[in-house]
N, C-alpha and C positions, 0 to 999 in steps of 0.2 A: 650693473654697468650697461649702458648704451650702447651697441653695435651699432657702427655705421654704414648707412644709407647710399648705394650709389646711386647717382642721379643720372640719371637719360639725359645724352646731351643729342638736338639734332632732333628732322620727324622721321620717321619710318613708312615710310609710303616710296610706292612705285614712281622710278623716275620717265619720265614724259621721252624724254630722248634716248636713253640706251634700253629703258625698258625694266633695269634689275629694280631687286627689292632688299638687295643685300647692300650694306655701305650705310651711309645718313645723307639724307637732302638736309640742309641749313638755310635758313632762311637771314639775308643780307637786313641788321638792322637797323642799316643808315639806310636803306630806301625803301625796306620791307613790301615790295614788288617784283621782286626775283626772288628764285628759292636756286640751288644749288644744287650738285650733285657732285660727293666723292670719289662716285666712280667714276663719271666718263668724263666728268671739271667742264661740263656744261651747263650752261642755265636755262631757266625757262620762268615765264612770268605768272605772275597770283592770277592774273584772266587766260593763261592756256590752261592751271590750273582747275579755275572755278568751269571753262567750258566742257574741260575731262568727268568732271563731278556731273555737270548738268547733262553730260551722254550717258554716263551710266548712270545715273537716276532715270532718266526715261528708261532706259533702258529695264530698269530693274523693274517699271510701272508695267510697260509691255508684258511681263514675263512673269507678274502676277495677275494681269489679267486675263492672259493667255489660259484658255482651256486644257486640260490634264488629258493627255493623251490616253486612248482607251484602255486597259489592263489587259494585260498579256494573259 
């Protein structure tokens, strides 16, 4: 017999405005251009998102090309 499967409802990612990681951000699929937030029941848009992504991608660029600090 089959055991059932719970499905992920919701993404898991840090919300833009309160900051937590805990709760679900939802993504609105009448305009799918806001994403949501269960915790603090504010919004923020897919371009505040993609720019959070393209600062920490630089960011993550910096910080492998950064030189390794000398050994202790």
């Amino acid at each position: 017999m089959k055991t059932a499967t719970k499905t992920a409802r919701g993404f898991q990612l840090r919300c833009l405005n309160c900051g937590t990681s805990d709760g679900t951000r939802y993504l609105y699929l009448d305009r799918l251009d806001m994403i949501g937030c269960s915790e603090c029941q504010e919004d923020f848009s897919v371009e505040d998102l993609r720019a959070a992504v393209a600062d920490a991608t630089r960011l993550l660029a910096w910080i492998d090309a950064a030189p390794l600090p000398p050994a202790a």
